[in-house]
N, C-alpha and C positions, 0 to 999 in steps of 0.2 A: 261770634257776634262782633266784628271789624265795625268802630265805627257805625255805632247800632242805633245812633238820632240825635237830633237835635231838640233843645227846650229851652224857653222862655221862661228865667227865674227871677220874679219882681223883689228884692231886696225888701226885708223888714224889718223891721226895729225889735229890738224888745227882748222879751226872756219865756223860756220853758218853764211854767211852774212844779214846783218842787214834786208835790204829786203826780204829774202826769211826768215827770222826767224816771224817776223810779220805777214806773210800771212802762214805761218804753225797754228800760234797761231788761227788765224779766221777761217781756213778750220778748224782745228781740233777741236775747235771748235761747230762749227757748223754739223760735225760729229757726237759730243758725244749727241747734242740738236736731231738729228734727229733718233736714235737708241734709245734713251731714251721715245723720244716721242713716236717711234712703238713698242718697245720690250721692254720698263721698265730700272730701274736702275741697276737690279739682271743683267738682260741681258749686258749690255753692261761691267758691271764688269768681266762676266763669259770671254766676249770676250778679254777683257785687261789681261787675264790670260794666254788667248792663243800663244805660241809664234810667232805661221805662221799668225794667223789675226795681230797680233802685228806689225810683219815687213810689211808685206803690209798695213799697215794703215802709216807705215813711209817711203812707197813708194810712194803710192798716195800722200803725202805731200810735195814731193819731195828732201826728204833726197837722201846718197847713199844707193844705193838699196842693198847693203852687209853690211856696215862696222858697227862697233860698237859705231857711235855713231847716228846711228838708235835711241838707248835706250834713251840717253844722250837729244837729240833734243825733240822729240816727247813728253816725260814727261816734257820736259820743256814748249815744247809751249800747253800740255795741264793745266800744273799749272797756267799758266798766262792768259789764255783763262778759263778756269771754274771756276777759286776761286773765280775770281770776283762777279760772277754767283751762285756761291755755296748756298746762300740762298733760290732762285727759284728753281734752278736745283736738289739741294741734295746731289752734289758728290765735294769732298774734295780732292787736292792733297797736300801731306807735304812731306819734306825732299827733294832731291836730290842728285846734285852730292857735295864730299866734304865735306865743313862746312855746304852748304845746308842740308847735312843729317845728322848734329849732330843738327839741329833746330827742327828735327822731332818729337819728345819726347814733349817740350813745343807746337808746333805746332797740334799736335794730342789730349794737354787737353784742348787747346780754342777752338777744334771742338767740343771737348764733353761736354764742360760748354754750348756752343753755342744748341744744338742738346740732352742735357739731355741724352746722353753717358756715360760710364764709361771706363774714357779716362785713369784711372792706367792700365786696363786691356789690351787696345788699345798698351798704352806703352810697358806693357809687352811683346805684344805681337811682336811691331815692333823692342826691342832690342832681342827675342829671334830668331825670322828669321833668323837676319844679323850675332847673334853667332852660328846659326848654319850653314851655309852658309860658313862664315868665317872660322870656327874651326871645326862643326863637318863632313864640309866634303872637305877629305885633298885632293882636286885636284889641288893644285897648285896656286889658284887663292885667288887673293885677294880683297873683296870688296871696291870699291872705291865708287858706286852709290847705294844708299837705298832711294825708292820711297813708299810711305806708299797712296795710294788710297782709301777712305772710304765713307762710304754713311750717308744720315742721317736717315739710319737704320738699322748702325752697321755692315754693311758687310763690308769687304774688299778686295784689292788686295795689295799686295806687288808684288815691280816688284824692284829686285838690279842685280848690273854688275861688277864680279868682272873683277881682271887685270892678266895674268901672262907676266911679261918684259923678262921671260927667252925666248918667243916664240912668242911674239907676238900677241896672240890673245885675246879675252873677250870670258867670259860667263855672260850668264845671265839665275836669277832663276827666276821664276815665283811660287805668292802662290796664294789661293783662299780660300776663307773662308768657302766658300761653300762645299769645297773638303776637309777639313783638319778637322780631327776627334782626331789624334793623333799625337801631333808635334814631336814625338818620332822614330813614323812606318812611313813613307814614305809621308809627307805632301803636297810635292810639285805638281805645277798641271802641271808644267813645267819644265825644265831645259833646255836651247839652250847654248852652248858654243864648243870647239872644241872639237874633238872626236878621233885626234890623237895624243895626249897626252903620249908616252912611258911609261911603268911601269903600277901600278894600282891606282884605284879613290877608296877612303877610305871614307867610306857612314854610317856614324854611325847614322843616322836618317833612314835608309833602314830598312825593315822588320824585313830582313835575319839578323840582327845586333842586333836582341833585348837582346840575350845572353850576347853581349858583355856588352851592357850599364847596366843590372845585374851587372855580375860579374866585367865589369870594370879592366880583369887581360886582354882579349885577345880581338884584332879589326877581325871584317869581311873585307878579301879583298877580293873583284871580280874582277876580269882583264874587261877593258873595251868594250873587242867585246861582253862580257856576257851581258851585262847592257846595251848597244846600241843595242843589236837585240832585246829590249822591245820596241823598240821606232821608230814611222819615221824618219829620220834624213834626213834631207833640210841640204845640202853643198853648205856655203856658199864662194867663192874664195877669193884668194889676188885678184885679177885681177878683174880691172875698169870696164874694157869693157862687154855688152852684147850679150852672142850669143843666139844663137835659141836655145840651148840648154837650156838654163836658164829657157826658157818659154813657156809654153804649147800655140802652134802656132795655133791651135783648137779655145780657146778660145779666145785670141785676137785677130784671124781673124774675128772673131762674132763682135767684138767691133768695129773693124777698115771699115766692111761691112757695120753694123749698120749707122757708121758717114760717109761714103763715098759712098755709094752706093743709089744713088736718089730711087728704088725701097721701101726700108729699112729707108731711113734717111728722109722723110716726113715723115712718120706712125711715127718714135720715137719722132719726133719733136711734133707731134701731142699728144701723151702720155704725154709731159710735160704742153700742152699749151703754149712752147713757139715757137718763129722764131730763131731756134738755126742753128748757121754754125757746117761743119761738125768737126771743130777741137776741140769746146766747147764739142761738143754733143758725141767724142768720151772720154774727161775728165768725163763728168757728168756718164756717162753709167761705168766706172769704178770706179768713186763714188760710186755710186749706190748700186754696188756691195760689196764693202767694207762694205755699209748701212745694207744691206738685205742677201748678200751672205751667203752660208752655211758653218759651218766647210771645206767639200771635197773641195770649192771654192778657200784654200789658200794654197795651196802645191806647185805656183809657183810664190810667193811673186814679182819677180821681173818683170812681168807681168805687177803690178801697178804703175811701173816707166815710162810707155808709158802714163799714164795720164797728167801728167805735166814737167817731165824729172826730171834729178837728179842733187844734187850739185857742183857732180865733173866733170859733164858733161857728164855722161852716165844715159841711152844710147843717151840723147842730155841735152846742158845747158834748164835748166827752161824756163820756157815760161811765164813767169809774164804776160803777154796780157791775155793768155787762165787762166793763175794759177786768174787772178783778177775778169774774166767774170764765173769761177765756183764758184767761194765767192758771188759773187752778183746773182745770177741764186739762190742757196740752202740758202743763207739770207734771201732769198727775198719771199721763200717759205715756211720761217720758219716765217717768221713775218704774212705772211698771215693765217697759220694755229691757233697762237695767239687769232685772232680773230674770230677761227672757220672754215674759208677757207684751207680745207685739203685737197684740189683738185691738188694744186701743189706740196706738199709735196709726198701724192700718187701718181703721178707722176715718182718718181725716184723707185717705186718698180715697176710700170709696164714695166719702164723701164728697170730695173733689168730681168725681166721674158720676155722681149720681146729678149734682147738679148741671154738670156740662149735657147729660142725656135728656134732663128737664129741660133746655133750653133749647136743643136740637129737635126735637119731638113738639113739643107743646109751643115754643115761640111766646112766653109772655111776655108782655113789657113794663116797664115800672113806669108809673105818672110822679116825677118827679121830686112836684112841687106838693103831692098827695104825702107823702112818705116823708118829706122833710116837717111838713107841721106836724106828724103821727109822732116824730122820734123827739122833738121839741121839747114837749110839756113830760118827758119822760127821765130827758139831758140832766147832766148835774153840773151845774158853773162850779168851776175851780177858782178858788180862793188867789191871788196874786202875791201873798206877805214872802212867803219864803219861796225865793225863786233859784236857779242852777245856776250854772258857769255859762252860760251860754248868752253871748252879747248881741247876734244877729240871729236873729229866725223869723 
């Protein structure tokens, strides 16, 4: 997934409330347990690189389904949720936003003393990202968030965000270890950040640019419509609100059939083994998805904000009832698998593929603005007193 899109991330203010920052940490969590356990630790790295599984993994958590601190929340509540874990599991997160990520460097050689690593190399590796990011490529932005991801078998992700204050908005690069041959010729596996940015994006890591860092007399510039017609680009808005536009109405009509329509929603309840209502069982099937889905599956990220809603209230406040019955539901299948019982855990992939067959076959579609006053009067507003570590979201 080279370089897998571009997004538009509108800068926010403000903070994760304490409640929904805790249950990011256990879903997310328990996400990373359940893609690990079916596709490996390769896989789930490959997917942290991606920037459209990225955002919709910090929609179904119930961040805002646009804004920039998507990046900011989601590595946070995966560091605090897997390092504890890090010894079983295998995957490491260091650094963050701040001084967080001037910790990254000593953080990244107790993984590799821990893990029999060669944690200088590590380091090198995590300060050359951020000066190139930083300095070699002049878009205006400036890194404030450097996230160092690693396994205990030396792969990694880097995932940073920088800031521009002249406009307001974030980018964020994505690298992959997998993908990066030459930190010189075009490393990244991703780059999402704004795309109308006036003037040109000065890319001295690009291909086209190897002359220069020879010679070192003259820069490659591209104008930026050249460089963004390489790439999908996901538009992300200033604006809150959700419309239908946003979101492929095909797909979450499968989802919303799936949990509301008794034809459809005994068979999926049956897939899981459990006695699931339809509001859970439309959260868990968008799980699910995020678990098992394909690359093509994330090109309308905010899609995954109908799993649990979002923190500024679109397209409705969180639902901590359903956000607490998906935590106990996927816990409670991962603890069984443990001991061998992979009955539940398989579960959320037949669910995965029942709802994709729903939607190929029958073609419903959701009425957007139907479904958003339905989940409304149902949402629970979070309280704002005790809030996280998190300064931008």
């Amino acid at each position: 997934m080279k370089r897998s899109g571009f997004a538009d991330l509108p800068l926010h203010s403000g903070h994760v409330p304490g409640r929904l920052a805790s249950r990011m940490t256990r879903l997310g969590t328990a996400i990373t347990e359940s893609i690990v356990h079916h596709y490996g630790l390769a896989e789930f790295l490959s997917r942290l690189s991606d920037p459209f599984w990225f955002q919709a993994l910090g929609c179904v958590m119930g961040m805002d389904w646009h804004s920039s601190g998507v990046t900011t929340a989601v590595l946070g509540a995966l560091k605090r949720g897997l390092n504890p874990c890090a010894h079983e599991l295998g995957i490491y997160v260091c650094g963050g936003r701040g001084r967080h990520s001037r910790r990254t460097p000593d953080e990244l050689r107790a993984v590799a003393e821990a893990r029999c690593l060669d944690g200088e190399a590590l380091v090198r590796t995590s300060r050359l990202t951020a000066r190139i990011d930083n300095n070699a490529i002049a878009d205006g932005f400036q890194i404030y968030l450097h996230s160092f991801v690693v396994s205990a078998a030396g792969d990694w992700v880097v995932v940073q965000q920088g800031l521009n204050d002249s406009n307001g908005w974030a980018r964020r690069y994505h690298w992959h270890s997998a993908a990066v041959r030459d930190f010189t010729a075009e490393p990244h596996t991703g780059i999402t950040g704004d795309g109308t940015i006036p003037g040109v994006i000065m890319n001295l890591v690009d291909r086209a640019a190897k002359p220069a860092q020879s010679a070192m007399l003259a820069l490659v510039r591209e104008p930026p419509d050249r460089t963004l017609a390489e790439f999908c680009h996901l538009t992300l808005p200033r604006r809150h609100e959700v419309r239908a536009a946003d979101v492929d109405r095909r797909r979450l009509g499968a989802v919303l059939a799936v949990a509301y329509e008794r034809e459809f929603r005994d068979f999926a309840s049956l897939l899981l083994l459990e006695k699931l209502g339809p509001r859970t069982l439309q959260s868990l099937a968008l799980i699910a998805e995020v678990v098992h889905g394909t690359p093509t599956r994330f090109s309308d990220p905010a899609r995954f904000s109908f799993a649990h809603g979002g923190k500024d209230g679109h397209p409705f406040p969180v639902r901590l009832d359903t956000y607490d019955r998906s935590i106990a539901v996927m816990r409670h299948a991962l603890d069984r698998a443990r001991v061998g019982d992979t009955e539940k855990l398989e579960g959320f992939r037949r669910l995965e593929r029942f709802v994709r067959a729903v939607e190929e076959h029958c073609e419903p579609e959701a009425q957007i603005d139907a479904v958003i006053a339905r989940e409304r009067p149902g949402s629970n507003a979070m309280h704002t007193g005790q809030l996280s570590l998190f300064d931008i979201s």
